[in-house]
FIDOVEX-81171 format. One record per atom (N, C-alpha, C): residue in one letter; x, y, z. Coordinates in steps of 0.02 Angstrom, whole numbers, plus 50000, padded with zeros to 5 digits. Example, Ala and Ser with C-alpha at 12.3 -4.5 7.8 and 13.67 -1.06 7.14 Angstrom:
2
A506604971650390
A506154977550390
A506604983550390
S506424988850354
S506844994750357
S506455000250394
END
This chain:
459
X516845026552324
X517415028652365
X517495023852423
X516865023052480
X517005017252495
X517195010552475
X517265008352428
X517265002852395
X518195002952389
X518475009552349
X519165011752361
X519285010852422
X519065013752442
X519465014352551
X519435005652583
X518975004752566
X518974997052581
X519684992752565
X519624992352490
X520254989352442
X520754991252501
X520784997652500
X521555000552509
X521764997852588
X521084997252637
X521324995252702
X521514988352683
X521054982952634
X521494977252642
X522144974652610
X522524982052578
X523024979552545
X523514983052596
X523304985552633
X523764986552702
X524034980752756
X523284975652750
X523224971752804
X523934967952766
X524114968452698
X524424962152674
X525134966652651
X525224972552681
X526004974652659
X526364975752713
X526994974552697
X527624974952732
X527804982152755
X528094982552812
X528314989852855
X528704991352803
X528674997752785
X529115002552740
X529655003552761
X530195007752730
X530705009652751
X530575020252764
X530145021652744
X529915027952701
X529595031052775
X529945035852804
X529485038552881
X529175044452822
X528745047252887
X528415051352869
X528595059452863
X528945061552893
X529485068452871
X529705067852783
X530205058652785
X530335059152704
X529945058652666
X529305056152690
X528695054752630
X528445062652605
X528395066452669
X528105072652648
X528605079852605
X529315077752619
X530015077252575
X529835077252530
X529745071552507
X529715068652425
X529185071152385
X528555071052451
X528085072752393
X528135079552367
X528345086752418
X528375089752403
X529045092352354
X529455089152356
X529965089252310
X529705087652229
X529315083152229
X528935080152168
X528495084552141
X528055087552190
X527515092452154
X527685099052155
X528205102852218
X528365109252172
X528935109352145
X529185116952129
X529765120352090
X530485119052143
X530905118552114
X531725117252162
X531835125752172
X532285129352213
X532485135152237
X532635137052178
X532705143352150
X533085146052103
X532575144852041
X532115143252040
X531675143152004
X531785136551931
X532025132851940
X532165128151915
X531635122651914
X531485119951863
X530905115051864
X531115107051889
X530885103151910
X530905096151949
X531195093351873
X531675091351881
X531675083951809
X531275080151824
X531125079651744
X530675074551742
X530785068151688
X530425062351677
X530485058251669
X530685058551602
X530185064451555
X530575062851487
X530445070151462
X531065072451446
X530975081751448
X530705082551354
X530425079851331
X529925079951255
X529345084251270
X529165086951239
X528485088351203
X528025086451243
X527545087351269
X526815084951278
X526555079451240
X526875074651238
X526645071851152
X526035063051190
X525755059851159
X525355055151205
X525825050351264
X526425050251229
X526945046151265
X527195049851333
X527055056651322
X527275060751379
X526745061551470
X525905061451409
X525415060751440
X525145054051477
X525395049151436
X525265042251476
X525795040851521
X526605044151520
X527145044451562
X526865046851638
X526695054751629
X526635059851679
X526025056251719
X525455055151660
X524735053551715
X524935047851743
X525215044151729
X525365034851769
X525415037151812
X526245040251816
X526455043751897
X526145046651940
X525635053851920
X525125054951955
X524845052451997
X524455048551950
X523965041751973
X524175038352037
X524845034852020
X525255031852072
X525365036952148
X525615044452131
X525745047152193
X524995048852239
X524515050052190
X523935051452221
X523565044752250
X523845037952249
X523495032952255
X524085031352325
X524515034352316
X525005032152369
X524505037952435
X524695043952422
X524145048552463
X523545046552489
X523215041752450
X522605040252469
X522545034752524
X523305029352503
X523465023552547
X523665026452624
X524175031752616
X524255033952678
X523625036652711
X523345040852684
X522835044852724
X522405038752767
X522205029452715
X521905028352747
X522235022352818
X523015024152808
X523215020752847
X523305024052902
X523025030552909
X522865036052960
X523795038052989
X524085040052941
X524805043652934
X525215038852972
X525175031652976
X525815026452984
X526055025952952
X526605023652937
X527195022152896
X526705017152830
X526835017752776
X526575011452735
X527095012152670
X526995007452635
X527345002352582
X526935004952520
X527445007752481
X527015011452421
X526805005452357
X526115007452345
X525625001552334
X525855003152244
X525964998452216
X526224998652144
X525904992452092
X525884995352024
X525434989752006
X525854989151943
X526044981751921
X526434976951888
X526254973951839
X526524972051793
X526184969351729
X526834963251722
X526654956351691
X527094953551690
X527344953551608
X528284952851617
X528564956151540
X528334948351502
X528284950651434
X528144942851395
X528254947351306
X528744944051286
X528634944651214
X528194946051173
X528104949751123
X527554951051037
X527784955651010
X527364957450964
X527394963950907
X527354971050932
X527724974550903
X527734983750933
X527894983950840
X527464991150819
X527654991950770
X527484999550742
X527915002450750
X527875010150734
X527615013950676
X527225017850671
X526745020150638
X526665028950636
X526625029650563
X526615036550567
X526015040750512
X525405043450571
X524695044250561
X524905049650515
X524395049350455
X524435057050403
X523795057850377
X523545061350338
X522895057650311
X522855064150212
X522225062950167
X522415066750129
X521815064350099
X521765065350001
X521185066649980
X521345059649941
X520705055749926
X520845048749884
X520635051249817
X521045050449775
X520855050249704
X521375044849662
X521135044749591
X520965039749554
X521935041749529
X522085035549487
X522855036849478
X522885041149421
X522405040249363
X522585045149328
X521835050449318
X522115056249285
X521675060749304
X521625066749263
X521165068349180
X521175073249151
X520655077049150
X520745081949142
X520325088349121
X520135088649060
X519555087749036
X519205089748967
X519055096648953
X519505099948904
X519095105148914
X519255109748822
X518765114748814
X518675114948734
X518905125048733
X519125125048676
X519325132048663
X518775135148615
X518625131148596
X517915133648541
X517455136848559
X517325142148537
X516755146348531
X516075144448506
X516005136648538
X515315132548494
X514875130848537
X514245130848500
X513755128548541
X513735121948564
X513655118748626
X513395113248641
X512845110448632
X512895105448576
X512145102448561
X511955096848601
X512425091848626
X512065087348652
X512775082548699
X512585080048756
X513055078248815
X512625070048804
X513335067048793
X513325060648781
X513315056948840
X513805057848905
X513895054348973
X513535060549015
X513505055949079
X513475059849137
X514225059749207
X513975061149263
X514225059849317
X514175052449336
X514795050049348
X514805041549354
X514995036349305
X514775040749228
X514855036649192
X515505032449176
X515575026449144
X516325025049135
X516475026049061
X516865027449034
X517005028948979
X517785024648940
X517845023648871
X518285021648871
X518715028148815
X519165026348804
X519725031248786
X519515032048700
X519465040348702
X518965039948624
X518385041448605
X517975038948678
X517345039748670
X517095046448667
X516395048048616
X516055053548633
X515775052048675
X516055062348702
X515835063948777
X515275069248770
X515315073848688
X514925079248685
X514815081948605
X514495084548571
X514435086248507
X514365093048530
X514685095848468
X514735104848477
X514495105448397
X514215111348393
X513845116548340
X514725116448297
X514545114348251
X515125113448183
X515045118448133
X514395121248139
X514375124948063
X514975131648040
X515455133948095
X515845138448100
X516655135848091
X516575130148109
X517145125848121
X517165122748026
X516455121248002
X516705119247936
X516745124147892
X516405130647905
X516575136547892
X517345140147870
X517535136047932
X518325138647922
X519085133047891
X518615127647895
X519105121147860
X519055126147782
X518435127347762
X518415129847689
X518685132147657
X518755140047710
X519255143047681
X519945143647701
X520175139047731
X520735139347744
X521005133947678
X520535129347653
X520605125247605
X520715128147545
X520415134647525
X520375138847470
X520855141147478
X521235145347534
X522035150547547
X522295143247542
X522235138747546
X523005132847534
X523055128347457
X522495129247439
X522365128147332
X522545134347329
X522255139347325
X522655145647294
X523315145647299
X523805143847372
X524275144447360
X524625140247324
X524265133747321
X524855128347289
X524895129447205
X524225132547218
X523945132647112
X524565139347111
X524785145147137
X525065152147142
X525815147747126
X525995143747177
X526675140647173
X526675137447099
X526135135647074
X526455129547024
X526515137646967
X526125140646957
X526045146046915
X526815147246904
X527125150646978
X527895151146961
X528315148746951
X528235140846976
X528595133346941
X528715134446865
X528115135946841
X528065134646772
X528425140646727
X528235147746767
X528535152046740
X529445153346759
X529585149546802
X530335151546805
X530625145346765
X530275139446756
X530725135746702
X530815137846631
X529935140946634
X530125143246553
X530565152046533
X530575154946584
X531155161946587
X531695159946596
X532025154246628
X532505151346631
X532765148246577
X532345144646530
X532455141646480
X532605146746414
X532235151346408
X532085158546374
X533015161646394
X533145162446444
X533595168446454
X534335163146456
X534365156546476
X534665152546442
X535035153146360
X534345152546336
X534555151646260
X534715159846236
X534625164346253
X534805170346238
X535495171846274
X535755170246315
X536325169446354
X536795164246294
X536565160346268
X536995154746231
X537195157346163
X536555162446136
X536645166046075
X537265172146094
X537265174846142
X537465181246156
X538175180746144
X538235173946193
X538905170846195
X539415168046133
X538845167346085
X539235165846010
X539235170045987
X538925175845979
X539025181345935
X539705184945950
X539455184246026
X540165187546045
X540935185146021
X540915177445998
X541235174246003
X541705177545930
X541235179045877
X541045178345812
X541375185945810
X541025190245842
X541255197345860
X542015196445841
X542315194645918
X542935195545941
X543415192745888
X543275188345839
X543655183145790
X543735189445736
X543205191545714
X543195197945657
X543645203345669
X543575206045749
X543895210645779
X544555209645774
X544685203145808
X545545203345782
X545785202145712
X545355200745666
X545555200945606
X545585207145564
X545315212845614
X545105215945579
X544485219145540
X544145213445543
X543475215945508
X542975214745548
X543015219745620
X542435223545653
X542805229145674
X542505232045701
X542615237845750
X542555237445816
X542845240245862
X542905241645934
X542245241945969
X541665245145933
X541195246845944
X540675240145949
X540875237945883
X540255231745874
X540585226545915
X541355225845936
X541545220646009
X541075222646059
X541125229346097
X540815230846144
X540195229746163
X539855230546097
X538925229346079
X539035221746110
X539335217346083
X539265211746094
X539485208146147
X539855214146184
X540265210646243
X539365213146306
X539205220546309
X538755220646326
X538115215146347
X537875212246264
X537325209846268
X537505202546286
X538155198746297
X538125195046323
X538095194246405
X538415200646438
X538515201346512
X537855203246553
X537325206446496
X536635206146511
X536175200746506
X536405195246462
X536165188446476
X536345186346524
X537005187146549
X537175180546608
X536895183446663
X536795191446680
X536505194746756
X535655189846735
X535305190246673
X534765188946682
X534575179446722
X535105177546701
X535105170346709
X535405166846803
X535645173146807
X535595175046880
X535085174146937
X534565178246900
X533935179546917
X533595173646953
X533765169746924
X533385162346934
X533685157846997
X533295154447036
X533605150847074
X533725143847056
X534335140347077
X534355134347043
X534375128147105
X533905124847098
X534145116247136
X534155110347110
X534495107147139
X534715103247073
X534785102447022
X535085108046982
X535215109846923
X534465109146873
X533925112646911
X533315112446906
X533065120846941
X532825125746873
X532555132046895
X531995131746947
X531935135247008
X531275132347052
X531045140447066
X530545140747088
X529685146947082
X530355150147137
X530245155847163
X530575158447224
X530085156747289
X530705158247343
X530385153647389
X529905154347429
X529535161047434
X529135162547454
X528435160947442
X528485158847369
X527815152547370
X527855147447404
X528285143847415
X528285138647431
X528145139747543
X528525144247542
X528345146147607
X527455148947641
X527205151147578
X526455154147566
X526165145147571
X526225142147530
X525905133747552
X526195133047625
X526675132747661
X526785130347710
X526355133847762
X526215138347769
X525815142747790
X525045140147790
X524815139847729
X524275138847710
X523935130747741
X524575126147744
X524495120247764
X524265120647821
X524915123847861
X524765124147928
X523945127147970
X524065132147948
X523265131847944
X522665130847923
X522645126447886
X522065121147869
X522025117647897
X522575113147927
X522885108447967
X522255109848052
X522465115548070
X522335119848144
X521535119648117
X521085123448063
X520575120748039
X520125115648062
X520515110748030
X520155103448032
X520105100648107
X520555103148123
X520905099548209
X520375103748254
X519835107648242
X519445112848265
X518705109348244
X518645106448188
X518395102248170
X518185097648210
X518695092948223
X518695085248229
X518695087848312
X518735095148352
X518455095448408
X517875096448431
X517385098948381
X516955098248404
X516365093348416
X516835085948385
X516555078748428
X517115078748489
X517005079948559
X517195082648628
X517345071448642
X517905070448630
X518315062948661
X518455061848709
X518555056748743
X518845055248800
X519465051448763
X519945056848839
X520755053648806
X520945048648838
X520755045348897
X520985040448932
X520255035248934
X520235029548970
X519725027849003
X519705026749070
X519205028349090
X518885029349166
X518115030049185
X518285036049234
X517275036549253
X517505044649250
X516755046049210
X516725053949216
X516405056549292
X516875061549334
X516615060849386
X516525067049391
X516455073549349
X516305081149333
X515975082349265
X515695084849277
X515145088449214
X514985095349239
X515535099849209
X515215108149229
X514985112249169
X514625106449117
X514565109349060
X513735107649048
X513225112048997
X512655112348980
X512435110748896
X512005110748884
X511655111548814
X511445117648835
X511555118348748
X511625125648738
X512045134748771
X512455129148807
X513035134248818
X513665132548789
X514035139848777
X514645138548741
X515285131548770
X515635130848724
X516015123148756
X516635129348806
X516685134548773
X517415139148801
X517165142948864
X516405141848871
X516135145848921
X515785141849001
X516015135449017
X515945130649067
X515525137749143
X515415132449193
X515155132349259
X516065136249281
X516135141449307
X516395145749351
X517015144749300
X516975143249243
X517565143649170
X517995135449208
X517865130549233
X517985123649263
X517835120949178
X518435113749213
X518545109549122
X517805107949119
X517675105449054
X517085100749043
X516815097549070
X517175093249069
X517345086049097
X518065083549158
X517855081049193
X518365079249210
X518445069149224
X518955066849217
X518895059949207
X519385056149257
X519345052049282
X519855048449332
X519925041449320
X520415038649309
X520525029949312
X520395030149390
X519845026749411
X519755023549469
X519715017849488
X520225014349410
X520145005649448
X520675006449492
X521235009949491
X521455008549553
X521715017049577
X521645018349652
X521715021649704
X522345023149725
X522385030849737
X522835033049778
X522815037049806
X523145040549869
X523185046349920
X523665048549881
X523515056249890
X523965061249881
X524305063749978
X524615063449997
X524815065750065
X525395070750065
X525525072850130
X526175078150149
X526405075450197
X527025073350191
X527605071050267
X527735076050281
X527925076950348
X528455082950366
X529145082850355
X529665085050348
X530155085650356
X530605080150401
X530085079650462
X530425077750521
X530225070150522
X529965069250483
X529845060750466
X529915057350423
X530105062650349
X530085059750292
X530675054950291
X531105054850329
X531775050550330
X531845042150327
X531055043550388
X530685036950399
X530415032050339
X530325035250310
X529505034450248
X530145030350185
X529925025350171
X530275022950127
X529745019350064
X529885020249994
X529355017049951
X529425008249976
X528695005949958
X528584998749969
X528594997950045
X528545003550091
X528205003350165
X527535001250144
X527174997650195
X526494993950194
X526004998650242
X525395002450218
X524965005650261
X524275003350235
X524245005850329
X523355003850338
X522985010150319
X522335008850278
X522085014850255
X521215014050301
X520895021150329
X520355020650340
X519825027150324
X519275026750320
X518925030450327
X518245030850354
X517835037050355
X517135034650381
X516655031650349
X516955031550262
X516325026050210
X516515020950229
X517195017950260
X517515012750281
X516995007050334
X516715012850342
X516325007650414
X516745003850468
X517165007950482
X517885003850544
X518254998150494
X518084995750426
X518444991650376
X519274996850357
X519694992850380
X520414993650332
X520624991050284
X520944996650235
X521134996950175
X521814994850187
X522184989250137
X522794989550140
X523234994150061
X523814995550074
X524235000750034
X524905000950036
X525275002950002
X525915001950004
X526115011049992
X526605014250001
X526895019949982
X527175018749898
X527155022049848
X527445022249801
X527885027049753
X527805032749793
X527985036649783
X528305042749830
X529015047549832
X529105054249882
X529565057549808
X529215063049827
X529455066349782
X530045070449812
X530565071649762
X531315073949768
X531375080449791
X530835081549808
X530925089549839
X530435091949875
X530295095849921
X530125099549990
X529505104049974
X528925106150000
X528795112149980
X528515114950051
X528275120950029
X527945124250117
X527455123050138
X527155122350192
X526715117450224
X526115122750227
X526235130350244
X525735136650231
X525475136250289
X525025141350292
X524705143250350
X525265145950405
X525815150150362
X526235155250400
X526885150150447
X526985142350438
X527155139550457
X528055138050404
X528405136950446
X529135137650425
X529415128950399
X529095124650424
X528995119750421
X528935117650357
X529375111050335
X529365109250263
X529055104450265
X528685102250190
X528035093750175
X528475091550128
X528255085650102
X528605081850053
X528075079150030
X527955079449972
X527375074549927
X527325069149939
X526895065549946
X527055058449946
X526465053549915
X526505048049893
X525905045649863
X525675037349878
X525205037149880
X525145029449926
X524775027549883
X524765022449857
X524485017549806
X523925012449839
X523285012049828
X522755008749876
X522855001549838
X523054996049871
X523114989349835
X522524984949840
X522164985949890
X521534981849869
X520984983849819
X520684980749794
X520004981649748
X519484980149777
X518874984149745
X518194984549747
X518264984049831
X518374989649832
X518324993749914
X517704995849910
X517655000749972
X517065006449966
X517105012449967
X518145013749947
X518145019249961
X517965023349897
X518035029749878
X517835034149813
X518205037749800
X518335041349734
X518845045749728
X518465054149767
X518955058149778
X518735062049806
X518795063949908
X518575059549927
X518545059049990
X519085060950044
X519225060450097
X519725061350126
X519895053650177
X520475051550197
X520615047650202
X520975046050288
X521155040850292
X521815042750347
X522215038750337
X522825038250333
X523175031850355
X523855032050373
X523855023250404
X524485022350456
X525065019450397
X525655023350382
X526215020050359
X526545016050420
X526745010550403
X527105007350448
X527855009550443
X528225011050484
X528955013950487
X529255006350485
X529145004950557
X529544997950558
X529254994550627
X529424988350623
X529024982650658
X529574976350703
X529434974150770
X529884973450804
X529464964650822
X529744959350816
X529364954650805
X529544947850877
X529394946850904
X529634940550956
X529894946651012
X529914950751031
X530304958151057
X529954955951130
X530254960851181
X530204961951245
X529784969451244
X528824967951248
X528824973451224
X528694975751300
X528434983551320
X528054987651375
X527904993251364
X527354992451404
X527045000651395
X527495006751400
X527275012051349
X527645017351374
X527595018751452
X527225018951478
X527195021051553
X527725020051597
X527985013251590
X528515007651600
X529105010651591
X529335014851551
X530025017351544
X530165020951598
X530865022451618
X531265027251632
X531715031151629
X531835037451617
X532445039151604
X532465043451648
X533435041251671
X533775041951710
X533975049551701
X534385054851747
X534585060751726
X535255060251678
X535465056051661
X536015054551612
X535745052051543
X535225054051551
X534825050351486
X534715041851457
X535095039251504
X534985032051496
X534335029551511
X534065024151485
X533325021751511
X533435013551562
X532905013151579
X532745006551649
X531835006151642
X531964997551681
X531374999351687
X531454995551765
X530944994751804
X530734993651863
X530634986551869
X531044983651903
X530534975651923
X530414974751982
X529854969751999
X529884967252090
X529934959152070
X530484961252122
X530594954352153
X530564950652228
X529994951352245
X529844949852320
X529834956052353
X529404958252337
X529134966652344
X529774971252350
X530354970152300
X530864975652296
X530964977252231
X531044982652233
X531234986652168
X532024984652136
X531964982652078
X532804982952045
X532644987251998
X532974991351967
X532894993451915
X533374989251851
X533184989651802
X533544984851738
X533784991351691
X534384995151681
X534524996451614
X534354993351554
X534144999451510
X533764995351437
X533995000051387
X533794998951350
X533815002251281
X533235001451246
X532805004851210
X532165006451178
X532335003751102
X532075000251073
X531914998650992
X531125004150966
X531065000150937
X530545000050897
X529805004350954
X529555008350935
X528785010950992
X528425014650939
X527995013150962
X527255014850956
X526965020350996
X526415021950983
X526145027751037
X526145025151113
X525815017851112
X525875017551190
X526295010151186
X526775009251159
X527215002251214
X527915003951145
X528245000951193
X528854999351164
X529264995651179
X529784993351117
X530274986351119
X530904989351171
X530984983651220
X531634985651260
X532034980551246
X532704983251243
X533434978351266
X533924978451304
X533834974951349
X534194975051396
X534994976151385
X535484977651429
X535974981451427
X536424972251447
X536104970951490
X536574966251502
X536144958051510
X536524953751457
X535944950351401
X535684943451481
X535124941351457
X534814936951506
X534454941951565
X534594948251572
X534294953651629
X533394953351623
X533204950651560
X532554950551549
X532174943251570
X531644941751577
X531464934851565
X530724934851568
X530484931351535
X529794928651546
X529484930451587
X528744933451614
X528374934751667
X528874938851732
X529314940751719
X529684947751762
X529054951151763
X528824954851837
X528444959551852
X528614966351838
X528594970351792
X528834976351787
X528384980751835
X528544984951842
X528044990951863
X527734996051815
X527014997151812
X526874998651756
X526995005751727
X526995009751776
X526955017251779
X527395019751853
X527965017051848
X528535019551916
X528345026651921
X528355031051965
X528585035451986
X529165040052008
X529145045652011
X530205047052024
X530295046752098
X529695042952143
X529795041652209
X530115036252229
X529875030352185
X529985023952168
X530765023652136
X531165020652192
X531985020652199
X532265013952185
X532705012552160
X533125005952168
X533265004452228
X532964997052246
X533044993152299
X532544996352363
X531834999652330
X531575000152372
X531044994252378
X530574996052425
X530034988952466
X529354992952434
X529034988152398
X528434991952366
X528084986352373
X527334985052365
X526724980252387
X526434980852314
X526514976252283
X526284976952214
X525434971752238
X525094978652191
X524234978952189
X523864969952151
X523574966252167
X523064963452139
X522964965352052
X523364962251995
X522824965051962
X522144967251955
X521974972851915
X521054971751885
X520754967051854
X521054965751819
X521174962051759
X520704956051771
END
């Protein structure tokens, strides 16, 4: 503290008489730190959120009025020159960033898992392993499975041998009731010729008109395709049947060698010897498998940023296997629609998926992650600290310069920011230049065209 009180007497010895008596100093301050009549709150510098930009705004000022307090007190209540500390403006990078974080896993990603009621005889991989697409992962107890190829093999020969049976018998009843249909038809013919001659009777027409109209219903009977008698169709539907499940059979079969459908690394095993394949660790797949040659975040934007977020944005990825090492990434994905963020919150997320572009990292699938999407990036720029801003009660912004211990203020306009600095542009062009002293953290005491004693850097 002495060491403070010291400083502060010799930055007295070296400032200029104020304009600021002491009635208005004690004015201002109290105008600054309480409530206006009517219960109305003091404007303030930037009416947002609490947000870090708000906190490095408010505390600067603080800082500043309590350091001004401290100057007076030790100038034992004379008039003094409010002590302000300056940064000189100079061009670089500001580049806006928007923190999210989520779970890293592998790009692609299946579940192994078995419907069979079979024993597990023997587990081919473990946890870690890599596998390629195909590979046995597990052998299961078959003797039930060939059990049932069998007879499903026997119901699908029975049926086809059943079908040909009636193949055979409707060509030859067809052929049969054909040729009795062809006789019927001449007799009749033979009939009717006598009849009108005379030498039959009415009776023996009829006989013969009969037994031909009972041939043609019989010839009916038969179905025809392509001018070809065929079994009825319900055999043929009995094989289709029968196929199909032989088919389902074999395919019950050929599961109980347990494959890998992709290749990757097996990074789950909730399965045993000698437990059922349909009966897993808390009923969890088999297996589970991940392509982990290359990496991605699964994340949630909000609503209120997703606007920002564009695919082929470039982000920094980190974590604590990271060892303070960054991952670089690109966005590759937002999905076309919204969902609820939960936890009783009204607030909408948006899927989003970030593609990890470097290799043989250290990160793992599984883990949790963080990272910075870059929004956008402001390059050769006029940058300054947030602290540095001002806004005016019209909502316009400024920032503060000294120029031979006086205050100008500069209208600006804000680009591009970051948590703590941001790109300004001046309103009226050349207003900026090289090594301009801004003020770093103005205060709402700190007026245009006032006399301020800018501090010694620390630095």
């Amino acid at each position: 503290m002495k060491f403070f009180r010291k400083k502060i007497e010799e930055e007295m010895q070296a400032a200029q008489a104020g304009p600021m008596a002491d009635d208005d100093f004690e004015k201002e301050l109290e105008h600054l730190m309480t409530e206006e009549h009517g219960g109305k709150k003091k404007k303030k510098l930037f009416k947002k959120k609490w947000s870090r930009k708000k906190k490095i705004i408010v505390g600067s000022a603080v800082t500043v009025v309590f350091l001004f307090i401290a100057f007076r007190s030790v100038a034992g209540g004379k008039s003094a020159v409010m002590p302000v500390t300056a940064t000189p403006l100079k061009k670089g990078e500001v580049t806006e960033v928007l923190s999210v974080s989520g779970p890293v896993q592998g790009t692609d990603s299946v579940e192994v898992v078995s419907n069979l009621h079979a024993e597990i005889l023997e587990l081919k991989v473990k946890e870690g392993d890599k596998v390629e697409k195909g590979q046995l992962l597990a052998t299961l107890d078959d003797k039930d499975a060939k059990k049932g190829v069998d007879i499903a093999q026997n119901a699908y020969d029975l049926a086809v041998s059943t079908y040909k049976d009636k193949q055979l018998e409707a060509e030859n009843g067809y052929a049969k009731a054909k040729q009795e249909f062809e006789t019927a038809k001449a007799n009749y013919n033979r009939t009717l010729l006598l009849y009108q001659g005379g030498s039959a009777t009415g009776v023996e027409l009829e006989t013969a008109t009969n037994t031909m109209n009972d041939a043609a219903r019989e010839l009916t009977t038969y179905t025809i395709k392509d001018g070809k008698p065929v079994a009825n169709e319900s055999y043929s539907l009995q094989i289709e049947k029968e196929a199909f499940e032989l088919e389902q059979k074999k395919e019950a079969l050929e599961n109980t060698k347990v494959t890998s459908p992709i290749a990757g690394t097996v990074v789950r095993v909730n399965c045993k010897v000698g437990r059922f394949a349909d009966k897993t660790d808390d009923d969890k797949p088999m297996f589970i498998i991940n392509n982990l040659d290359v990496l991605e975040m699964k994340i949630n934007v909000s609503e209120y940023s997703i606007g920002k977020v564009k695919v082929g944005q470039p982000v920094a990825i980190n974590a604590d296997i990271l060892n303070g090492d960054t991952v670089n990434g690109e966005v590759t994905d937002i999905s076309p629609t919204g969902e609820e963020k939960g936890g009783g919150s009204t607030e909408r997320v948006i899927p989003t998926t970030i593609r990890i572009i470097d290799q043989n990292t250290k990160l793992i699938a599984g883990i949790t992650a963080k990272a910075k999407i870059e929004l956008q990036k402001a390059e050769e720029a006029w940058v300054v600290p947030i602290s540095a801003l001002i806004q005016n009660p019209d909502g316009t912004m400024a920032v503060a310069s000294v120029v031979n211990n006086t205050v100008k203020y500069i209208p600006v306009k804000t680009g591009v920011e970051s948590d703590i600095e941001a790109e300004i542009i001046p309103d009226e062009e050349g207003a900026l230049t090289e090594g301009l002293q801004l003020i770093e953290a103005p205060s709402p005491m700190i007026t245009d065209g006032m006399t301020v004693h800018v501090l010694p850097s620390q630095q």
